[in-house]
N, C-alpha and C positions, 0 to 999 in steps of 0.2 A: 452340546448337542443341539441341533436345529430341529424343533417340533413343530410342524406345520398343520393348519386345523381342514379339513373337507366341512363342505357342509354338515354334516353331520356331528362334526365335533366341535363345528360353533354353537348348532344347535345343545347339544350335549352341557358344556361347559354356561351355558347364557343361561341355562336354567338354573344352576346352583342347588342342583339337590346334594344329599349327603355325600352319594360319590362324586359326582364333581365337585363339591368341596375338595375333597381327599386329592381328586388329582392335580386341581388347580395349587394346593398347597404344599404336594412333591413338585411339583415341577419349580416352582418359583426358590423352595429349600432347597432344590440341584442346581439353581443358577439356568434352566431351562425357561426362561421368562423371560420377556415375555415372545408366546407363540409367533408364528409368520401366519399372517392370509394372504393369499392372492386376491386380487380384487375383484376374480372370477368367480370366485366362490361367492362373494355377497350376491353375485345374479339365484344362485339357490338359495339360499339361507335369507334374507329380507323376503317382504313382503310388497315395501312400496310405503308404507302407511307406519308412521310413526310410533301411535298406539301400540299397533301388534308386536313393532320390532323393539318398546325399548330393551326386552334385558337383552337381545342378541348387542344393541347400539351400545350400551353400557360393556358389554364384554369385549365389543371390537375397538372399543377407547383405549384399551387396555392391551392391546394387540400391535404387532408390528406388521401395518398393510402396504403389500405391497402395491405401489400404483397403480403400475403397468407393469407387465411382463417384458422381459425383453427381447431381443430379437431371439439372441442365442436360446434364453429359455425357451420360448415357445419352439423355437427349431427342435430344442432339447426333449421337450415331450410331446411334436410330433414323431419324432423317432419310437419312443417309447410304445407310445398307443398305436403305430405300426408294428414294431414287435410285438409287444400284448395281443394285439388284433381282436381287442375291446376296452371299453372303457370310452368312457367321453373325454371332451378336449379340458374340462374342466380337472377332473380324475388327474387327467395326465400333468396337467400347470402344476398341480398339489405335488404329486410323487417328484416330478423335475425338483420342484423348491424344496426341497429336503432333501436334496444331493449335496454333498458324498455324506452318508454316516448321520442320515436325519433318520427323523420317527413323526411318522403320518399319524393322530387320531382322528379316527372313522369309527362307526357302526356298520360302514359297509366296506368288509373284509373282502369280496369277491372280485371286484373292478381293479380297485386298488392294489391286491396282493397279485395278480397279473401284471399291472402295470411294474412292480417295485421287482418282481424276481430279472425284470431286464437296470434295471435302475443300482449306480452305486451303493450299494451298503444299507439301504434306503428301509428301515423295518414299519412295520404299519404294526399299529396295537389299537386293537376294539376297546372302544367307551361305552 
């Protein structure tokens, strides 16, 4: 299965607290390891400043980043984010990169779960 992270769930997971232990340790025992980022997603989740970012920079070491998106994807989740008719363009890169039969972690259910009900198989689960 392809788990892809939003801001949110890089944030989530970089902290290392007990529950993100837990999840970071099912997913790697299901062979769900390691996650996808789009590169979009670091424009929310850093800060610019080393200091502040290293446990996010330590977690994204550890991650499968995507460079660039590419053509078809972003075409793939402008579609989306015009069906949905919200969400940012970032929302929408995340939910495209978990197609077909991915799983989005967020804390934000609301954008996301719009975007995915038009999206392949695409399930979002709260951290």
């Amino acid at each position: 299965m392809t788990v892809v992270l939003d801001p949110s769930g890089v944030s989530f997971l970089a902290g290392w607290s007990g529950p993100a232990r837990v999840v970071a340790s099912r997913l790697q025992r299901e062979g769900d390891w390691p996650p996808r980022v789009p590169t979009a997603v670091l424009v929310e989740c850093l800060t610019g400043n080393a200091r502040r970012d290293v446990a996010a920079n330590r977690l994204l070491q550890t991650c499968d980043i995507e460079r660039a998106p590419s053509e078809s994807l972003a075409r793939r989740a402008a579609l989306l984010r015009m069906q949905a008719r919200r969400g940012s363009a970032v929302d929408a890169l995340v939910v495209a990169a978990a197609e077909p039969d991915g799983v989005v972690l967020t804390s934000d259910l609301g954008d996301l779960t719009a975007l995915a009900v038009h999206a392949h198989g695409v399930r979002i689960a709260r951290v």
